[in-house]
Biopython code that builds the backbone (N, CA, C, O; Angstrom):
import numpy as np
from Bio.PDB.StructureBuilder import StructureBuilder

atoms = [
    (1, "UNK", "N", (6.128, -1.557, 12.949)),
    (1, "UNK", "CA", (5.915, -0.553, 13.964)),
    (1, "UNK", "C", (7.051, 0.449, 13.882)),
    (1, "UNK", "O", (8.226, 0.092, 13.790)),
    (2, "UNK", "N", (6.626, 1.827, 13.921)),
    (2, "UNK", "CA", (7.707, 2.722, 14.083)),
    (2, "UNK", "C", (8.777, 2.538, 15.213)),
    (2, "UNK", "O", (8.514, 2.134, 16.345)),
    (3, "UNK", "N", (10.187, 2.937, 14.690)),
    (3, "UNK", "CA", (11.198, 3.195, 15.744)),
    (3, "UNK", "C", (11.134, 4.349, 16.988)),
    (3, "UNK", "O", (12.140, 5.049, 17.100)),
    (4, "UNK", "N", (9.899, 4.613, 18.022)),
    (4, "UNK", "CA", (9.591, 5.737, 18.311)),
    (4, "UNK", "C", (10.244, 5.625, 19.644)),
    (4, "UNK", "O", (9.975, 4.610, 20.288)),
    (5, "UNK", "N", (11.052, 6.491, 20.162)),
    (5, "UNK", "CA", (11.874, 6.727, 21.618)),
    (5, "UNK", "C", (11.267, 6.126, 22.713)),
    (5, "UNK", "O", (10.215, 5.678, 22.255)),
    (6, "UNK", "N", (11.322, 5.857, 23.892)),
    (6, "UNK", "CA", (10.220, 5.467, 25.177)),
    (6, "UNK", "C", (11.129, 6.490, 26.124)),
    (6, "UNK", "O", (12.291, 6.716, 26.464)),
    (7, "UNK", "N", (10.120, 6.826, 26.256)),
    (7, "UNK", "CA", (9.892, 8.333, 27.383)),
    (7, "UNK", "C", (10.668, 7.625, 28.477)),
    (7, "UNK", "O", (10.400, 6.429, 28.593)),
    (8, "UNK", "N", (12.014, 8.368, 29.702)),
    (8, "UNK", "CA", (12.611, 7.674, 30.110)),
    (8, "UNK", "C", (12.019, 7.929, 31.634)),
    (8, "UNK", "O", (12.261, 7.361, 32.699)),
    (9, "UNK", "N", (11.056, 9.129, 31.256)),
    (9, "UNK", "CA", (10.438, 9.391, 33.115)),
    (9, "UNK", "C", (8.534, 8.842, 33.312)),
    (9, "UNK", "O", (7.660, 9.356, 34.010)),
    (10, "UNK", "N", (8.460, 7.568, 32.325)),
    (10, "UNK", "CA", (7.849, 6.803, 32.952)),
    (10, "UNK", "C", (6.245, 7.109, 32.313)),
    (10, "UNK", "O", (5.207, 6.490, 32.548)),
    (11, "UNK", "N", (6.415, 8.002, 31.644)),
    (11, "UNK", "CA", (4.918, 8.543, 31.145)),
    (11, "UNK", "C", (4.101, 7.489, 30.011)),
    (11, "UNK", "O", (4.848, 6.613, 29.575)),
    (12, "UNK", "N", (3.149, 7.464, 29.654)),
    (12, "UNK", "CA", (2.561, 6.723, 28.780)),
    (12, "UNK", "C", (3.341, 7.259, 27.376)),
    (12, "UNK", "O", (3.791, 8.366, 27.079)),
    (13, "UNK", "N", (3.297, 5.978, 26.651)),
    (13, "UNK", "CA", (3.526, 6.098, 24.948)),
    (13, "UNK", "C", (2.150, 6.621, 24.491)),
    (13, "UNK", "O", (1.026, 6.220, 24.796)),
    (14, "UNK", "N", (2.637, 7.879, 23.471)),
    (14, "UNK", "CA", (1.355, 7.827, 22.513)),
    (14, "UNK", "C", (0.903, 7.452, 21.759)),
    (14, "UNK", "O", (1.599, 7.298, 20.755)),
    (15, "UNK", "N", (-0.272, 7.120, 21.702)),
    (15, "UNK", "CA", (-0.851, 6.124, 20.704)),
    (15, "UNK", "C", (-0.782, 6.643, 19.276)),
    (15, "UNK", "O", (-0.740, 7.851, 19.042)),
    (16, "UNK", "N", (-0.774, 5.966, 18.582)),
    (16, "UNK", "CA", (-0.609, 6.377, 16.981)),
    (16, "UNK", "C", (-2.368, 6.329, 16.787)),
    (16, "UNK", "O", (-3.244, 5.657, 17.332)),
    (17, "UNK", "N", (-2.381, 7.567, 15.557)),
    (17, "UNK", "CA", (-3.508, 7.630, 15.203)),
    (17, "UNK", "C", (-3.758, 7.697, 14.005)),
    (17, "UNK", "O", (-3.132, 8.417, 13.227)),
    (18, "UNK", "N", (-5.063, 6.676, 13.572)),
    (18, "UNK", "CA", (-5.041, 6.215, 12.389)),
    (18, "UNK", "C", (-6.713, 6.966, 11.525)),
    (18, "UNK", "O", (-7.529, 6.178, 12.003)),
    (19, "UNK", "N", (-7.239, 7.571, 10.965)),
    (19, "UNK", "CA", (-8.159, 7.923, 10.376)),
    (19, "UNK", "C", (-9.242, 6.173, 10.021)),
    (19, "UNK", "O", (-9.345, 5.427, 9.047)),
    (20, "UNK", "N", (-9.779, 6.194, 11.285)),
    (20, "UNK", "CA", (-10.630, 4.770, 11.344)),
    (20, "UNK", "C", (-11.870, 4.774, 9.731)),
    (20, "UNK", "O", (-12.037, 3.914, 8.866)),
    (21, "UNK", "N", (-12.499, 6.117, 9.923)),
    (21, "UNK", "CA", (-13.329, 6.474, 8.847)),
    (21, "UNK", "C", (-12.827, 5.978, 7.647)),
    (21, "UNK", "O", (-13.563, 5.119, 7.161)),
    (22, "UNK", "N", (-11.854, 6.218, 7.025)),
    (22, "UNK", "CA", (-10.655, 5.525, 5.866)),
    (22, "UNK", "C", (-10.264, 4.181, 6.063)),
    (22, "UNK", "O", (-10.067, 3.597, 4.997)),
    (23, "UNK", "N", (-10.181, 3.864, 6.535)),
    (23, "UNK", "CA", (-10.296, 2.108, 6.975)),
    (23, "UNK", "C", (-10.823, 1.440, 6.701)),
    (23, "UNK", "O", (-10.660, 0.395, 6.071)),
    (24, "UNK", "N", (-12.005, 2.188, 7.368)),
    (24, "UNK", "CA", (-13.859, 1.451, 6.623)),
    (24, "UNK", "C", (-13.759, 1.387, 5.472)),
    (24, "UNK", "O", (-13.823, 0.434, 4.695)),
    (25, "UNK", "N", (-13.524, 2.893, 5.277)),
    (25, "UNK", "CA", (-14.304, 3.266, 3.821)),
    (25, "UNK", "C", (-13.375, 2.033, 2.692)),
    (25, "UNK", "O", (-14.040, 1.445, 1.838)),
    (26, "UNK", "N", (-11.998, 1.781, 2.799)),
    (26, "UNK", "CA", (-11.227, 0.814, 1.883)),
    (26, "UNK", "C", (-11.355, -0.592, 2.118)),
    (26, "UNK", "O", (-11.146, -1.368, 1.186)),
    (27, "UNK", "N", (-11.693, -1.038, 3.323)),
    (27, "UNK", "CA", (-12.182, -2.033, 3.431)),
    (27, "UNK", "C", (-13.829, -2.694, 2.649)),
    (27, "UNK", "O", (-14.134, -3.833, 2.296)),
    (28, "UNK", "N", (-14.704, -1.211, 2.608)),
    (28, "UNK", "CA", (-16.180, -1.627, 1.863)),
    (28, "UNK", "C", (-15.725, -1.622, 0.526)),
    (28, "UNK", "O", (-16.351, -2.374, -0.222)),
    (29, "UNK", "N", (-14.428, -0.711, -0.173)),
    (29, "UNK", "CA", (-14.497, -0.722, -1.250)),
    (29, "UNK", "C", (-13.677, -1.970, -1.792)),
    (29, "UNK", "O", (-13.621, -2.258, -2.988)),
    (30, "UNK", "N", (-13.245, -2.455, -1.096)),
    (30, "UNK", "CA", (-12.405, -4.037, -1.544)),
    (30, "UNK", "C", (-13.463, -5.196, -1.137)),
    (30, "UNK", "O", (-13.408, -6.262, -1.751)),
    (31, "UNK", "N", (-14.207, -5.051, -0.345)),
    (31, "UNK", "CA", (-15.826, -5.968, 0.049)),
    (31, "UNK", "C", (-16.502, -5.574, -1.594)),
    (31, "UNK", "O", (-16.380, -6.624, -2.225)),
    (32, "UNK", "N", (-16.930, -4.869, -2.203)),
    (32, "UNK", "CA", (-17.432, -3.954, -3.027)),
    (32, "UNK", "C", (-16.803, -4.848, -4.664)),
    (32, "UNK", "O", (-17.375, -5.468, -5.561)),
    (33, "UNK", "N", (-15.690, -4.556, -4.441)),
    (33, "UNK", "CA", (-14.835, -5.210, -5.674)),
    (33, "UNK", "C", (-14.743, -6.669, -6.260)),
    (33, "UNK", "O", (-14.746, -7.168, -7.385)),
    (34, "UNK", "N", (-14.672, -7.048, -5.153)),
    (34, "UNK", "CA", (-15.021, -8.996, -5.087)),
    (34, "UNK", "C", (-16.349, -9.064, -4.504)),
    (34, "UNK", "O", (-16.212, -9.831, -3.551)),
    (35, "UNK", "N", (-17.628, -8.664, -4.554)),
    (35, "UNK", "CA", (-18.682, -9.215, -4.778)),
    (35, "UNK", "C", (-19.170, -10.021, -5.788)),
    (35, "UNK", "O", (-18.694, -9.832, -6.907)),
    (36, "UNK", "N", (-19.888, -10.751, -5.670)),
    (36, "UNK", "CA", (-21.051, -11.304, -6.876)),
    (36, "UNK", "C", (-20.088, -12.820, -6.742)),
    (36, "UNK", "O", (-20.386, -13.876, -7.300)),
    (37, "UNK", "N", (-18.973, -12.607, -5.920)),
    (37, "UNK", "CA", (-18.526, -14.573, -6.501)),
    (37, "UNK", "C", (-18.632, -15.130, -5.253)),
    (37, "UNK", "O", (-19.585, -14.595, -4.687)),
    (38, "UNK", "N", (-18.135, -15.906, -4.592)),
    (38, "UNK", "CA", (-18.389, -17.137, -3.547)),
    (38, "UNK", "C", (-18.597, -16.899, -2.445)),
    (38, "UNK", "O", (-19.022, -17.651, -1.569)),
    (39, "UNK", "N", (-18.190, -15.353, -2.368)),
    (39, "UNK", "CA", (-18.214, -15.125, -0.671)),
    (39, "UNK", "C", (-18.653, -14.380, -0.054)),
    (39, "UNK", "O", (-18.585, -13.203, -0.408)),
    (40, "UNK", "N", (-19.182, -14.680, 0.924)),
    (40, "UNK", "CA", (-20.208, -13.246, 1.782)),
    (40, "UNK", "C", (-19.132, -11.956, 1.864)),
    (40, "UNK", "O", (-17.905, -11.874, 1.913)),
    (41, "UNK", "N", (-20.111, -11.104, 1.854)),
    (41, "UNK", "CA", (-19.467, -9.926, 2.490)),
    (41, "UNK", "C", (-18.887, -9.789, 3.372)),
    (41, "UNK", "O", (-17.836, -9.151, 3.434)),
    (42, "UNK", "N", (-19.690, -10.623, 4.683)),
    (42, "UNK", "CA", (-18.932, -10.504, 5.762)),
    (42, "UNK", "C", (-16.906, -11.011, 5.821)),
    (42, "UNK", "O", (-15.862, -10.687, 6.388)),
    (43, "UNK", "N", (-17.438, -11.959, 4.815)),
    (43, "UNK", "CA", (-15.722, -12.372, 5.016)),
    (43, "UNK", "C", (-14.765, -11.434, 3.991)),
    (43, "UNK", "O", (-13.627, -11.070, 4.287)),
    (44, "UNK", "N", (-15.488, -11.099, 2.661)),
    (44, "UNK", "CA", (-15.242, -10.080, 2.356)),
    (44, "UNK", "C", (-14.530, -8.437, 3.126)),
    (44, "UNK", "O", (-13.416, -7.913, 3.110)),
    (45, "UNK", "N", (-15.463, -8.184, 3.551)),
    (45, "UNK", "CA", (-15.144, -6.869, 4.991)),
    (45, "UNK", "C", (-14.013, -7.511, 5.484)),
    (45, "UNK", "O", (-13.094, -7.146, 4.751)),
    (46, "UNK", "N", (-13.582, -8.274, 6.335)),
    (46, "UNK", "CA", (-12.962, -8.872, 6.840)),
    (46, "UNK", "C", (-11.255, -9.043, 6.476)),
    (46, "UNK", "O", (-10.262, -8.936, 7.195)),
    (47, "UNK", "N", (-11.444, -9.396, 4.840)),
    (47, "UNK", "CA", (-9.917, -9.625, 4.667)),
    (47, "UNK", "C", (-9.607, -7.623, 4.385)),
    (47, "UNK", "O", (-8.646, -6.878, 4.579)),
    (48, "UNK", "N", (-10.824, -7.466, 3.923)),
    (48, "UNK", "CA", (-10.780, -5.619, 3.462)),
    (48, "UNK", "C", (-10.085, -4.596, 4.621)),
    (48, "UNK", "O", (-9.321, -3.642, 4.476)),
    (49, "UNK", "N", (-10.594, -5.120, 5.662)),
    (49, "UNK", "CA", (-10.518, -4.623, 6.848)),
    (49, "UNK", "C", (-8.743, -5.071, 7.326)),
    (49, "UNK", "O", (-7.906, -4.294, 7.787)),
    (50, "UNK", "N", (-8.563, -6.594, 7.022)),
    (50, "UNK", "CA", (-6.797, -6.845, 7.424)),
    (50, "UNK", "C", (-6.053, -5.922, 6.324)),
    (50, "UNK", "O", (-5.239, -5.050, 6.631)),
    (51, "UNK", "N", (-6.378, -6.180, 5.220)),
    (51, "UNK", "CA", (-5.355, -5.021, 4.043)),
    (51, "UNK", "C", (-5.558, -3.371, 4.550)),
    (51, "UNK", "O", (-4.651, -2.564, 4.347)),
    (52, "UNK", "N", (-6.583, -3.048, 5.090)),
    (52, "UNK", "CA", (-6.728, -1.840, 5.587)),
    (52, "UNK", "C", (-5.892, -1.168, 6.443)),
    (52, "UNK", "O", (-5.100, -0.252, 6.224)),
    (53, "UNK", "N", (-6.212, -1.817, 7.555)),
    (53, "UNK", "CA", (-4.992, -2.074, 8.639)),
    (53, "UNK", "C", (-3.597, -2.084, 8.470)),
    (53, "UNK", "O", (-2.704, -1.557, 9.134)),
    (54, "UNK", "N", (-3.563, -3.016, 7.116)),
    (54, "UNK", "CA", (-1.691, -3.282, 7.084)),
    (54, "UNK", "C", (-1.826, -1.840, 6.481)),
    (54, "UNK", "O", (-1.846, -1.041, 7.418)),
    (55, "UNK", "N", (-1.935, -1.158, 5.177)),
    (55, "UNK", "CA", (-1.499, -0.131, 5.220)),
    (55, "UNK", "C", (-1.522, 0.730, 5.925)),
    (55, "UNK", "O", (-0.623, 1.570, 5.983)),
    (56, "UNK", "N", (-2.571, 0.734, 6.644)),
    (56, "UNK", "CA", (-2.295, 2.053, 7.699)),
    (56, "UNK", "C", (-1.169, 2.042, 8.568)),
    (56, "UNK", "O", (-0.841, 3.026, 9.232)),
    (57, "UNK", "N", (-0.632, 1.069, 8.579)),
    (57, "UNK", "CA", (0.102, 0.551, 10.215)),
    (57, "UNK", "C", (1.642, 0.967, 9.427)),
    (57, "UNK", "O", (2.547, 1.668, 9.880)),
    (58, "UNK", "N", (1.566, 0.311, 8.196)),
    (58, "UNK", "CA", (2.952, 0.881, 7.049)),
    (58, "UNK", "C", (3.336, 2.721, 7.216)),
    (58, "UNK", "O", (4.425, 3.294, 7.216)),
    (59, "UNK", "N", (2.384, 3.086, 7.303)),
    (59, "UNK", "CA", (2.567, 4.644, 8.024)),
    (59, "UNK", "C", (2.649, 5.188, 6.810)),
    (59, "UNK", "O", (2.656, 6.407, 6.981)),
    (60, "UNK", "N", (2.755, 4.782, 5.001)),
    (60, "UNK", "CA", (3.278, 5.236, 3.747)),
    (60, "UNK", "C", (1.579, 5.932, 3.238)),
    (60, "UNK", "O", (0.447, 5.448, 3.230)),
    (61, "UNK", "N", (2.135, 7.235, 2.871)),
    (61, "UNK", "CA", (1.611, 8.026, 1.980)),
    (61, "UNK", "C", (1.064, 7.674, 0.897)),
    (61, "UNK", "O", (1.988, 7.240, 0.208)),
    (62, "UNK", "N", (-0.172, 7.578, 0.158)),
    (62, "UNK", "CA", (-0.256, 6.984, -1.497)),
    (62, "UNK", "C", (1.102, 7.543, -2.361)),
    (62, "UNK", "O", (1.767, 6.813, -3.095)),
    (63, "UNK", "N", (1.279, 8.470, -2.211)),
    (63, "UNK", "CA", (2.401, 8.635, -3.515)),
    (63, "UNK", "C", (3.948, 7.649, -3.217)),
    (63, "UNK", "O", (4.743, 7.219, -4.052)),
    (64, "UNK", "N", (3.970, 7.496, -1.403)),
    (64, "UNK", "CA", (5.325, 6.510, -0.968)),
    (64, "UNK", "C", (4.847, 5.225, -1.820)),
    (64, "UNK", "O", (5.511, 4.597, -2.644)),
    (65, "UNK", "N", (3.604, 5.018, -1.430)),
    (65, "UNK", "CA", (2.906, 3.344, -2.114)),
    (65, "UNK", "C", (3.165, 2.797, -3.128)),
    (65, "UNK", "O", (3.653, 1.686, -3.334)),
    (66, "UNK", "N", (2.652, 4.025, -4.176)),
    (66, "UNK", "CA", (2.942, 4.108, -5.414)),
    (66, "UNK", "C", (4.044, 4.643, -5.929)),
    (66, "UNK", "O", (3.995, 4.833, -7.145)),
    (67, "UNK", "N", (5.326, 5.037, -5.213)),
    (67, "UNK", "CA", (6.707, 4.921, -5.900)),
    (67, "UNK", "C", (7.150, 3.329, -5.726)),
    (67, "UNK", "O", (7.629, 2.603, -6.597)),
    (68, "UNK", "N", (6.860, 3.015, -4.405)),
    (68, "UNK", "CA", (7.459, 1.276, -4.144)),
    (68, "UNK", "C", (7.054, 0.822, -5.122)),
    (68, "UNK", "O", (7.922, 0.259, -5.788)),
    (69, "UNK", "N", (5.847, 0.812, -5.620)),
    (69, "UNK", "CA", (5.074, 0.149, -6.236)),
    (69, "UNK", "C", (5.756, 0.005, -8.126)),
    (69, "UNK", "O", (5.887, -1.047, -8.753)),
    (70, "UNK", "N", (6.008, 1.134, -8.521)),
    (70, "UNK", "CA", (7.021, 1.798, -9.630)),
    (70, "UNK", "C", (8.199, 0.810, -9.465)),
    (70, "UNK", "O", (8.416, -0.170, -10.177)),
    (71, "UNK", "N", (8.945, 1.247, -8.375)),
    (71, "UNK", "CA", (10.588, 0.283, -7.968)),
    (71, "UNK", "C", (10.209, -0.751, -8.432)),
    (71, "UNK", "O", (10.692, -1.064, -9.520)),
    (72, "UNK", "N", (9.213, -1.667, -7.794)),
    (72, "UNK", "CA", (9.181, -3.410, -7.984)),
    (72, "UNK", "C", (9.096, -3.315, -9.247)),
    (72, "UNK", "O", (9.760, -4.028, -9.999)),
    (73, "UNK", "N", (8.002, -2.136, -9.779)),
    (73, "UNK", "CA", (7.577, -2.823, -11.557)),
    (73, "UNK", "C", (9.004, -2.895, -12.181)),
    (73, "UNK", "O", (9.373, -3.856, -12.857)),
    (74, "UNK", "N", (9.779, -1.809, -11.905)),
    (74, "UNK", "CA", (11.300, -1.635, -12.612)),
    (74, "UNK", "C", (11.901, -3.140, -12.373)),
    (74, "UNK", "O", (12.059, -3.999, -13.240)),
    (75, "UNK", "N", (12.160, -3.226, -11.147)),
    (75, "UNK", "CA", (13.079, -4.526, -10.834)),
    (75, "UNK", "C", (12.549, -5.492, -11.622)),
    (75, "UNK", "O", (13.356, -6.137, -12.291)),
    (76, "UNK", "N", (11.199, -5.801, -11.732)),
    (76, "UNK", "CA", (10.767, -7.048, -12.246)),
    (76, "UNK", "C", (10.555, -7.162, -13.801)),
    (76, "UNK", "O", (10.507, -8.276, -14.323)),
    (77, "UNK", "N", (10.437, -6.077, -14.499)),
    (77, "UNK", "CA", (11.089, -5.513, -15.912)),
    (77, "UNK", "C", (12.508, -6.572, -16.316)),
    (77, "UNK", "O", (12.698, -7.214, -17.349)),
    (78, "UNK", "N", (13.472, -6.448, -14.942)),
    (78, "UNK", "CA", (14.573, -7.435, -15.724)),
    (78, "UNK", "C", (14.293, -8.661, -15.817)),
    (78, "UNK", "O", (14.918, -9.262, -16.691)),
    (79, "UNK", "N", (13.320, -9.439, -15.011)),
    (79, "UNK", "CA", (12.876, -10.614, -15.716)),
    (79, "UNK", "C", (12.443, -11.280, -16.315)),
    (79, "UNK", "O", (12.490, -12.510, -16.310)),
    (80, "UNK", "N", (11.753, -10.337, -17.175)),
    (80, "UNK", "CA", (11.183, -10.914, -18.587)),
    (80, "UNK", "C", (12.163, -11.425, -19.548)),
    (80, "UNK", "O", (13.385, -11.362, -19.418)),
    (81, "UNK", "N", (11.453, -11.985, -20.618)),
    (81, "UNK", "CA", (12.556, -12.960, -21.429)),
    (81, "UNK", "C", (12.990, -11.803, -22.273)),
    (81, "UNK", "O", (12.517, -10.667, -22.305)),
    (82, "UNK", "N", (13.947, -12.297, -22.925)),
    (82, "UNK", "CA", (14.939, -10.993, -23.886)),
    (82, "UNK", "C", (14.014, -11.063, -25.079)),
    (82, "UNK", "O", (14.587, -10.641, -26.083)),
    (83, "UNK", "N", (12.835, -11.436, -25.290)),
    (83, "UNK", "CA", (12.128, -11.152, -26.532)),
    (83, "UNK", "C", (11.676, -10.193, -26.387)),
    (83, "UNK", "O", (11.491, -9.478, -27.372)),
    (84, "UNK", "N", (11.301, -9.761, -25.096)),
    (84, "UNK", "CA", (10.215, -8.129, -24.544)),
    (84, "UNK", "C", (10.933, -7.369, -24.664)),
    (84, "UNK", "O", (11.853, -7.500, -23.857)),
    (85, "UNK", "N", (11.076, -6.160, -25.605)),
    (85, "UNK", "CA", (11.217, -5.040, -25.333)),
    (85, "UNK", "C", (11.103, -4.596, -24.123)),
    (85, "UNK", "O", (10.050, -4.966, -23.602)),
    (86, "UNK", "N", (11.669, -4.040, -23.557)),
    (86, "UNK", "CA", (11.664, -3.542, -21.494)),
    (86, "UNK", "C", (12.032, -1.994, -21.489)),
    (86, "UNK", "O", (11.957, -1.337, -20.451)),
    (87, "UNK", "N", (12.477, -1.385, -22.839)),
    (87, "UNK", "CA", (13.050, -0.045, -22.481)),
    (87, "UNK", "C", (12.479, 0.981, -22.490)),
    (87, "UNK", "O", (12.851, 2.021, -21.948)),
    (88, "UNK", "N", (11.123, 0.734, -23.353)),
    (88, "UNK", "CA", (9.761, 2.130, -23.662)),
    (88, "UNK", "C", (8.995, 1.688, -21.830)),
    (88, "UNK", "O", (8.579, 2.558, -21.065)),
    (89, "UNK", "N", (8.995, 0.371, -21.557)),
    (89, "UNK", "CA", (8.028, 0.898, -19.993)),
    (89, "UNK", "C", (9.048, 0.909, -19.106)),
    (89, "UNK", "O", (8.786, 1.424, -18.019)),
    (90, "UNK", "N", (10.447, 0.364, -19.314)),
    (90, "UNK", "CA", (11.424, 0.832, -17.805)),
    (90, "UNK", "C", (11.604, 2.346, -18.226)),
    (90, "UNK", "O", (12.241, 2.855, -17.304)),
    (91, "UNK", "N", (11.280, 3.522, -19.408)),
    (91, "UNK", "CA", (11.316, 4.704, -19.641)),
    (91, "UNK", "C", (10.186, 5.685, -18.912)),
    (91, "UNK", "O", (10.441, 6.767, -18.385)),
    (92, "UNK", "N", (8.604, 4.923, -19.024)),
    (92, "UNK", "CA", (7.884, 5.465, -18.747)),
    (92, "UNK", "C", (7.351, 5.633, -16.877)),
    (92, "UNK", "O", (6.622, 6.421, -16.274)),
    (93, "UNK", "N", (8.322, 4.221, -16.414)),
    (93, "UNK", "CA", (8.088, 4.485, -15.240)),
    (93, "UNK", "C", (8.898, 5.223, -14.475)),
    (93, "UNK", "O", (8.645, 5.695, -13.367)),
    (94, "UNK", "N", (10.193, 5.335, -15.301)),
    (94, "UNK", "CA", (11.053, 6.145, -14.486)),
    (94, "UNK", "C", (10.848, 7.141, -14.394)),
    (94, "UNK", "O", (10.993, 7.718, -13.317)),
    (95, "UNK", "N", (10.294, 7.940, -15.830)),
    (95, "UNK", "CA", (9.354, 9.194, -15.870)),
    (95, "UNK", "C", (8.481, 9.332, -14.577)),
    (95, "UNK", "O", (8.608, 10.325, -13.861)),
    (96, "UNK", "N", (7.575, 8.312, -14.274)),
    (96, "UNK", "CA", (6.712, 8.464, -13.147)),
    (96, "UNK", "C", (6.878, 8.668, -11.908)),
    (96, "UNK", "O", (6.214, 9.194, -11.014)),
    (97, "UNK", "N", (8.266, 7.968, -12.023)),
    (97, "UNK", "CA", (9.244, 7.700, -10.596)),
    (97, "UNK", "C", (9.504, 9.463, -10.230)),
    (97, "UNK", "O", (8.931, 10.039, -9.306)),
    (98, "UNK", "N", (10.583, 10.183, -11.271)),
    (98, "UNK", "CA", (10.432, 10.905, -11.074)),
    (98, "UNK", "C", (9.707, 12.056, -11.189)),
    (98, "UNK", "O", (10.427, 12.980, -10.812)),
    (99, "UNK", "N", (8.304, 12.573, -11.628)),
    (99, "UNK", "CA", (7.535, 13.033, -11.448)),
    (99, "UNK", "C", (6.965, 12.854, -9.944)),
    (99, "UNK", "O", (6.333, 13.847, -9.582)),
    (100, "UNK", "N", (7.024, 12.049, -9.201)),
    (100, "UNK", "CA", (6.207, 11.543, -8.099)),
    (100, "UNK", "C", (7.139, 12.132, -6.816)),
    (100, "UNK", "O", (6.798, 12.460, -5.680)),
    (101, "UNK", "N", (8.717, 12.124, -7.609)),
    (101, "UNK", "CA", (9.885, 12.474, -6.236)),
    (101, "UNK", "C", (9.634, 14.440, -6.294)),
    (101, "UNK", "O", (9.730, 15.245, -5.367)),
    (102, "UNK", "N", (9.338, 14.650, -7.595)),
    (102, "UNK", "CA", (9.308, 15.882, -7.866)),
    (102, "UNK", "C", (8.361, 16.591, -6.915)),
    (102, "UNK", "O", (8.186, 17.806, -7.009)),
]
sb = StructureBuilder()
sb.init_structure("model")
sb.init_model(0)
sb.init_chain("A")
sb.init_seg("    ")
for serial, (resi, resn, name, xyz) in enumerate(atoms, 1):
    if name == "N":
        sb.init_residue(resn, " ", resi, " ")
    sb.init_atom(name, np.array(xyz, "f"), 0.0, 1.0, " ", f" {name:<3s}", serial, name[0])
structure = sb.get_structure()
């Protein structure tokens, strides 16, 4: 939850507002993705609908998503075994990294 001030003369907090339409819509498309194996849709929708939620509630932009997303790949680059080459994709993401800050 955001760090947001509380009004000190007593008025209501405003509600955060989330584009519900986009919610749906990523929740059917993750229902959508894991079809055809064990599980109804309905439960499908369902977990679609909790991942939906968490990002929205994260308040992050796709491009914030997908820089975090860059960081971890970097960090986790150092744990591969020293047989992997790591320096052509810790090159290409940093490229991405910064293209994305750009």
């Amino acid at each position: 939850m955001p760090n947001t001030p509380v009004p000190a003369a007593g008025e209501a907090m405003p509600w955060p507002s989330y584009n519900r339409a986009e919610i749906m819509n990523a929740a059917h498309r993750y229902a959508q993705m894991y079809r055809g194996r064990d599980w109804s849709y309905a439960y499908l929708l369902k977990h679609g609908l909790k991942n939906a939620w968490a990002v929205a509630k994260e308040g992050l932009t796709p491009a914030q998503r997908r820089a975090e997303a860059i960081r971890a790949e970097i960090e986790f680059l150092s744990y591969k075994p020293a047989r992997y080459d790591i320096i052509p994709a810790k090159l290409r993401l940093e490229a991405e990294l910064s293209a994305l800050a750009a």
